[in-house]
C-alpha atoms as a printed R data frame, in Angstrom:
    type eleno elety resid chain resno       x      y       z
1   ATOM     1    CA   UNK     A     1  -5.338  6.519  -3.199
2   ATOM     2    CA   UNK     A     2  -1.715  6.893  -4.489
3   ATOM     3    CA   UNK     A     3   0.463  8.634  -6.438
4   ATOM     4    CA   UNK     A     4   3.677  7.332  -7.624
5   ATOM     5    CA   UNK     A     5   7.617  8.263  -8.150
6   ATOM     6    CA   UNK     A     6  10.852  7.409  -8.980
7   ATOM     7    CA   UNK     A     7  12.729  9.312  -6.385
8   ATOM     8    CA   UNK     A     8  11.765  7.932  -3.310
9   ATOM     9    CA   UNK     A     9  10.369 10.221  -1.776
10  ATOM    10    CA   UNK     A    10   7.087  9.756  -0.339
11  ATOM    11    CA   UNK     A    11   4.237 11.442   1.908
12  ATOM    12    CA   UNK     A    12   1.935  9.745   3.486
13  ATOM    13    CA   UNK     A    13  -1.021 10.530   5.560
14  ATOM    14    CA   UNK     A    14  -2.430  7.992   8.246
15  ATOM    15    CA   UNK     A    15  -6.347  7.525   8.389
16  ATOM    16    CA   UNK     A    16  -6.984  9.945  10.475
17  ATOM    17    CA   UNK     A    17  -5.259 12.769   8.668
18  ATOM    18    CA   UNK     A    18  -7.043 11.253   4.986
19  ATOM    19    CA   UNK     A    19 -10.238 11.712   6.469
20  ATOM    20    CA   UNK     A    20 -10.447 14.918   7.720
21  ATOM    21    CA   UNK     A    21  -8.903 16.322   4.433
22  ATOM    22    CA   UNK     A    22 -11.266 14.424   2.830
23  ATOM    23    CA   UNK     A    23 -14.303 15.620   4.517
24  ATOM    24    CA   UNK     A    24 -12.964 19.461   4.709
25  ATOM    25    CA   UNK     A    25 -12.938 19.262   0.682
26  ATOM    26    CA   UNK     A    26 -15.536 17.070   0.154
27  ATOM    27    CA   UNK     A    27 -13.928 15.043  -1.928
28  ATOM    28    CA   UNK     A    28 -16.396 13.024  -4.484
29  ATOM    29    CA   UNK     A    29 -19.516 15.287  -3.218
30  ATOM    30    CA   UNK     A    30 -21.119 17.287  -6.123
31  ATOM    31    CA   UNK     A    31 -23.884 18.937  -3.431
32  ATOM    32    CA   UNK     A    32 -21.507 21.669  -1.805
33  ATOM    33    CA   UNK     A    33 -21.691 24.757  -2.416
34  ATOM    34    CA   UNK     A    34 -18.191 24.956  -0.998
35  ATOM    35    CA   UNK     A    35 -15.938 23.298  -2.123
36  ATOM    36    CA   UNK     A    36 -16.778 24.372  -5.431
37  ATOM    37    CA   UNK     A    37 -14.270 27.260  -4.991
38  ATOM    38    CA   UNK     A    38 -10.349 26.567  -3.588
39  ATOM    39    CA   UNK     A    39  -9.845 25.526  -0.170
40  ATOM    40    CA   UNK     A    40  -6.782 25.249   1.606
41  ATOM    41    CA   UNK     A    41  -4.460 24.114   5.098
42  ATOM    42    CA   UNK     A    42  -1.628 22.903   6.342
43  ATOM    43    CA   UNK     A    43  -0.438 19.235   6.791
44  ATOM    44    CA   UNK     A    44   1.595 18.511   9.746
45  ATOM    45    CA   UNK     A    45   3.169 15.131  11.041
46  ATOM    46    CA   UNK     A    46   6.706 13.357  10.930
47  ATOM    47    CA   UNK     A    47   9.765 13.193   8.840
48  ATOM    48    CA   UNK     A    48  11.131  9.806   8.822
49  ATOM    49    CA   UNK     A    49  14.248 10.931   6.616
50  ATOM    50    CA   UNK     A    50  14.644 14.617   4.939
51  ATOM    51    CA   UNK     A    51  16.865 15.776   2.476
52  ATOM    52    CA   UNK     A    52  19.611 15.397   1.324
53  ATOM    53    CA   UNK     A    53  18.607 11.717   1.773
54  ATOM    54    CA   UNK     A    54  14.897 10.576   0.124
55  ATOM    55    CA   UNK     A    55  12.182 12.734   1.977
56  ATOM    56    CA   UNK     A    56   9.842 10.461   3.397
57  ATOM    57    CA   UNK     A    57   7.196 11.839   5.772
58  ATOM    58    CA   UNK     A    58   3.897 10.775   7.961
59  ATOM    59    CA   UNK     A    59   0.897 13.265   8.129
60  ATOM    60    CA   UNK     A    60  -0.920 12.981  11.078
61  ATOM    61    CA   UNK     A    61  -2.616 15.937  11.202
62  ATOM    62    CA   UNK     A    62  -4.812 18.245   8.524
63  ATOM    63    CA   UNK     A    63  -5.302 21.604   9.982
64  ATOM    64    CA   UNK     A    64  -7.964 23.233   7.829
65  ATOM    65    CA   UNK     A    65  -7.643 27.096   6.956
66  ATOM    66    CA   UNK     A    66 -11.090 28.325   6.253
67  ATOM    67    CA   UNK     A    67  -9.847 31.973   6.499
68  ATOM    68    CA   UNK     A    68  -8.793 31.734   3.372
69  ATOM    69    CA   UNK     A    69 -10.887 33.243   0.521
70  ATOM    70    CA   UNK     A    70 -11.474 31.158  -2.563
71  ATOM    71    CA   UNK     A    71 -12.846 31.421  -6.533
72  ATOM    72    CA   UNK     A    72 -13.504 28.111  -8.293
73  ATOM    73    CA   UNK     A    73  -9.944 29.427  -9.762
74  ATOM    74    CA   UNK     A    74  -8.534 31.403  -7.018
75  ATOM    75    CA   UNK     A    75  -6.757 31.498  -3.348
76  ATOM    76    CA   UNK     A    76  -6.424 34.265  -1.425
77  ATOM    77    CA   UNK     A    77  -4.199 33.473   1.915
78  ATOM    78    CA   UNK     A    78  -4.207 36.343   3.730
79  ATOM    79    CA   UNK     A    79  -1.536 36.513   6.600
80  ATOM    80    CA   UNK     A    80  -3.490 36.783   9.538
81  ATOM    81    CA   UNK     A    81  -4.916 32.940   8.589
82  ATOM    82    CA   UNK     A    82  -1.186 32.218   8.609
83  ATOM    83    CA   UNK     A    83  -0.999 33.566  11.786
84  ATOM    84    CA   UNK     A    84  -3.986 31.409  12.954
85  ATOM    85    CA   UNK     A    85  -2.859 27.935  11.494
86  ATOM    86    CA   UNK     A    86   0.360 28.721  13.205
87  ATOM    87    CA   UNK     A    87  -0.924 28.982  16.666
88  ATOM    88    CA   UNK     A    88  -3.598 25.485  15.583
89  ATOM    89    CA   UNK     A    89   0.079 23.850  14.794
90  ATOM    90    CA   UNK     A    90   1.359 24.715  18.043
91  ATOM    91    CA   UNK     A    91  -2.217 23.752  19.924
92  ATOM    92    CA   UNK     A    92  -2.034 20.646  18.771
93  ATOM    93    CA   UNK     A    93   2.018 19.840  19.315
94  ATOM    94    CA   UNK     A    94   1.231 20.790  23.484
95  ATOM    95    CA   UNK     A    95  -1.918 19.427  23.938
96  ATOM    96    CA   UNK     A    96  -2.378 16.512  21.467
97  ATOM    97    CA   UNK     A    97   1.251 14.936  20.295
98  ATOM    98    CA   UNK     A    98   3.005 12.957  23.202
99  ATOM    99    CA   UNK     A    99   5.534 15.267  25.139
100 ATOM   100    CA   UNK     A   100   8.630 12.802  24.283
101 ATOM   101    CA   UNK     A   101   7.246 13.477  19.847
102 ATOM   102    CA   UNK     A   102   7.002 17.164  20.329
103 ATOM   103    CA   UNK     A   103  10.152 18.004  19.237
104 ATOM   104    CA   UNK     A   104   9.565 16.156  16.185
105 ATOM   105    CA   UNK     A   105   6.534 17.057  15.145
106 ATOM   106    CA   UNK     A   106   6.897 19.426  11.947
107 ATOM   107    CA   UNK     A   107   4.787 21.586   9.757
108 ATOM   108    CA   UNK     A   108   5.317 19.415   6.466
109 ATOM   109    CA   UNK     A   109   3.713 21.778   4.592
110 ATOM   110    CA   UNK     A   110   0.177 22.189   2.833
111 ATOM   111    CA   UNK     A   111  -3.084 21.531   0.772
112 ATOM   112    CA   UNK     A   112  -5.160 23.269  -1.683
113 ATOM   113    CA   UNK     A   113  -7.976 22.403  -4.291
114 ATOM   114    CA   UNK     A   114  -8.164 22.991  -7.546
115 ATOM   115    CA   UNK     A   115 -12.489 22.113  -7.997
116 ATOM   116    CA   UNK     A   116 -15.029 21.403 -10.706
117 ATOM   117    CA   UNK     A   117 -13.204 21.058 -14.051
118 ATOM   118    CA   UNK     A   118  -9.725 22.543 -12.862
119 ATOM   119    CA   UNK     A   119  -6.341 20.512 -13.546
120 ATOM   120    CA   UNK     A   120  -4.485 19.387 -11.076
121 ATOM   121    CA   UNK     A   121  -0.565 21.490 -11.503
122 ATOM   122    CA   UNK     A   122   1.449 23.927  -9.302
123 ATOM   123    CA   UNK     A   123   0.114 27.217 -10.977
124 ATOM   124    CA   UNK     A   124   1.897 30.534 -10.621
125 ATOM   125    CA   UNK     A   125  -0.135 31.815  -7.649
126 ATOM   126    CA   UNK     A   126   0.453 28.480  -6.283
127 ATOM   127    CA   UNK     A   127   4.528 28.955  -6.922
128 ATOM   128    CA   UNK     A   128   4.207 32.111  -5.185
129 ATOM   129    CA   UNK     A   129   2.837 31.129  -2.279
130 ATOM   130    CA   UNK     A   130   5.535 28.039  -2.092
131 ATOM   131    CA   UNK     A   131   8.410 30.326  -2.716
132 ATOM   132    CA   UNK     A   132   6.894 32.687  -0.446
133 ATOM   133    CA   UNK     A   133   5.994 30.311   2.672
134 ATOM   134    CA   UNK     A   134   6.970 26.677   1.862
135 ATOM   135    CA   UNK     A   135  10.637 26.691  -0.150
136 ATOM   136    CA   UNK     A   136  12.282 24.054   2.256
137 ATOM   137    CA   UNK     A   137  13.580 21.055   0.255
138 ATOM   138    CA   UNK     A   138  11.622 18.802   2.364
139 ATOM   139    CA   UNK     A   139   7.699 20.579   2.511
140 ATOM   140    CA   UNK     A   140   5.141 19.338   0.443
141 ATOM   141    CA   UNK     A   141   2.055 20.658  -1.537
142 ATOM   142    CA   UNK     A   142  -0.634 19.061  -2.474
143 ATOM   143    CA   UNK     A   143  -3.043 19.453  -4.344
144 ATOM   144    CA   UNK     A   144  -6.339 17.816  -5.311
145 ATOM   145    CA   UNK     A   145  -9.737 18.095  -7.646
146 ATOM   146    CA   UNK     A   146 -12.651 16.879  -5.281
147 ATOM   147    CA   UNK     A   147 -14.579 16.679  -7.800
148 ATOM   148    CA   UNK     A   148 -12.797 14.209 -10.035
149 ATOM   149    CA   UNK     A   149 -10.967 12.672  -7.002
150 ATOM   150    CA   UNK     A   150  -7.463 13.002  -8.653
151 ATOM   151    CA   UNK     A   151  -4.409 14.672  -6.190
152 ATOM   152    CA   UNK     A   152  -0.872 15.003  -7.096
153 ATOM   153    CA   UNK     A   153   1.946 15.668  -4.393
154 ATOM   154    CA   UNK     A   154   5.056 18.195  -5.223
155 ATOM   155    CA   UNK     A   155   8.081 18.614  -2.937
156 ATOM   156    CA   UNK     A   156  10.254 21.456  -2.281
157 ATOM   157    CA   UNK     A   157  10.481 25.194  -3.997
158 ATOM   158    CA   UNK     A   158  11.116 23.684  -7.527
159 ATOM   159    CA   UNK     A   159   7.750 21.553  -6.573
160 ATOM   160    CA   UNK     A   160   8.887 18.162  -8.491
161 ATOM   161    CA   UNK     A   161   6.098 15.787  -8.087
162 ATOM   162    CA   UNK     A   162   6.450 12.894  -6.098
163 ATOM   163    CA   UNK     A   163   4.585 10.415  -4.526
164 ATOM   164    CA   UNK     A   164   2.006  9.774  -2.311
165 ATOM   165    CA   UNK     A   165   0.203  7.585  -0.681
166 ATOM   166    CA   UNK     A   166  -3.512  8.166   1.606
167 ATOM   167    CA   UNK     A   167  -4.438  5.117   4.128
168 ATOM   168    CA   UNK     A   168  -8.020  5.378   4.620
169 ATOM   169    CA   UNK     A   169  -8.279  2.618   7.173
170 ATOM   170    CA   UNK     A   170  -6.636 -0.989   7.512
171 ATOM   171    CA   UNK     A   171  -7.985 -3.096   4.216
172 ATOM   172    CA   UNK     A   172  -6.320 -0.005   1.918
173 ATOM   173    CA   UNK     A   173  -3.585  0.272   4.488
174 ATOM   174    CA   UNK     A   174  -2.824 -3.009   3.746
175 ATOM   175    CA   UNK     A   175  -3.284 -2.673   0.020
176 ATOM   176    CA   UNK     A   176  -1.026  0.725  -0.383
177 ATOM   177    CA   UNK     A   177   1.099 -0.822   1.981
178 ATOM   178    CA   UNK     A   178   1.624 -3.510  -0.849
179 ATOM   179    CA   UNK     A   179   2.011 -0.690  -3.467
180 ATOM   180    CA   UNK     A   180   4.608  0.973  -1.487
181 ATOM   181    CA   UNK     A   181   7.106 -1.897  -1.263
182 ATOM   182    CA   UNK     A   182   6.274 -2.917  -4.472
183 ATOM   183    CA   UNK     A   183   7.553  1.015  -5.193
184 ATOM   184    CA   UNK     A   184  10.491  1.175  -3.068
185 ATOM   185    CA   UNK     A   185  11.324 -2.612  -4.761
186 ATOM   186    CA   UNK     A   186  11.451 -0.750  -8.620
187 ATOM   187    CA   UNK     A   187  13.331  2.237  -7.109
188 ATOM   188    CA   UNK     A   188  15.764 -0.479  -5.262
189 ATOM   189    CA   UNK     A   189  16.326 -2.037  -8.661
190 ATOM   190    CA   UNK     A   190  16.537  1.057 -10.672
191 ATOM   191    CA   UNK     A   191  19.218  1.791  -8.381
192 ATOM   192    CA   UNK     A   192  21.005 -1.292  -8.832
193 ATOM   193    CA   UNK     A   193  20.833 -1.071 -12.562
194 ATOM   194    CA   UNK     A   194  22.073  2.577 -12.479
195 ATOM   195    CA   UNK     A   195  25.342  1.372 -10.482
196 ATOM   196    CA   UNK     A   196  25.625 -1.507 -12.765
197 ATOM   197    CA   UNK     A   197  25.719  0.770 -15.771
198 ATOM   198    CA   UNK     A   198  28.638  2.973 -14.288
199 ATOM   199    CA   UNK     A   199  30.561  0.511 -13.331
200 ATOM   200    CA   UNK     A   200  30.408 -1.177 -16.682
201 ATOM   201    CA   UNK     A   201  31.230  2.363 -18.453
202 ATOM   202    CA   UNK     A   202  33.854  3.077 -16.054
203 ATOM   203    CA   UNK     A   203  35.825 -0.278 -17.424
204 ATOM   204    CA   UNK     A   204  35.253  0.669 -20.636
205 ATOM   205    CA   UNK     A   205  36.880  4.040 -19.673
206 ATOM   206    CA   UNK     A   206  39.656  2.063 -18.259
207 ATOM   207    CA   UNK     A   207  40.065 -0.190 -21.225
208 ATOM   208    CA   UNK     A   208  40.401  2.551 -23.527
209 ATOM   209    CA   UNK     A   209  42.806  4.534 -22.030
210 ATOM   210    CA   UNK     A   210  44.987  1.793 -21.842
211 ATOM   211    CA   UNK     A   211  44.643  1.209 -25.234
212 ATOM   212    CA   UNK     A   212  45.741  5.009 -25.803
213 ATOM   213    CA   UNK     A   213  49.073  3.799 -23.778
């Protein structure tokens, strides 16, 4: 599964991380009762470059937040969860993330559902609750339909969609892996063009102000 962008930046999550999200929103099952309303948690993981540069990032870990209260429209994220994940987040850097990573290991930010026949955008509530908890430049959201298996990625507290990218075990691995180089190969060349073009408007600048002389 991937979701694409021109800016170059990218989160991914490794196997392990896709699957547990997965199965927490039970993505492409139509026999839960639950995940029929919003469900939410936090992504965690490692940046590999953060802004001002491209923010690229590696989630490694989904940490569920099922003290949140959900409507098939509607999350509620009351602060105490917050509280809770926070303490998970910190669990799992001491016991479970090698002690020389620790330092680096970062809440990248988090996950919510938007089920049955819902779109999938930043809504107001949603805009809220990134102004309100998640406004670094480099923290994702993402969000995702289970139902209709579509999920969209937006970074920082204007939450501009970027892209993403979920490895669900080596043969996609190797497949998205493709994908991505084929993506950072377009942005590469977009790049290229763009300096192209100022350089060639820049002599025209030139040109015509000698002329002026």
């Amino acid at each position: 599964m991937m979701s694409y962008s021109k800016s170059g930046d990218l989160l991914r999550f490794s196997p392990g991380a896709a699957k547990a999200m997965k199965e927490y929103f039970g993505v492409g099952r139509h026999d839960r009762e639950d995940n029929r309303v919003e469900q939410g948690g936090w992504i965690a993981g490692f940046y590999e470059s953060r802004y001002p540069r491209p923010v690229r990032a590696i989630v490694t870990d989904f940490i569920p937040a099922p003290g949140c209260r959900g409507t098939p429209a509607y999350l509620h994220w009351p602060e105490e969860e917050n509280i809770r994940l926070q303490r998970e987040f910190f669990r799992i850097r001491d016991e479970e993330v090698p002690e020389e990573l620790r330092a680096d290991f970062k809440r990248l930010g988090w996950v919510h559902s938007h089920p049955n026949g819902l779109g999938v955008f930043v809504s107001g509530t949603d805009l809220e609750n990134i102004l309100d908890h998640f406004n670094s430049p480099d923290q994702f959201s993402v969000i995702l339909n289970p139902h209709t298996q579509v999920w969209k990625v937006f970074l920082g507290p204007e939450a501009k969609e970027t892209a993403g990218l979920m490895l669900a075990g080596p043969e996609e691995a190797e497949r998205t892996g493709t994908a991505v180089k084929k993506a950072e190969e377009k942005t590469a060349e977009r790049l290229r063009y763009e300096k192209r073009i100022k350089r060639q408007r820049a002599r025209r600048r030139r040109k015509r102000a000698r002329r002026r002389r």
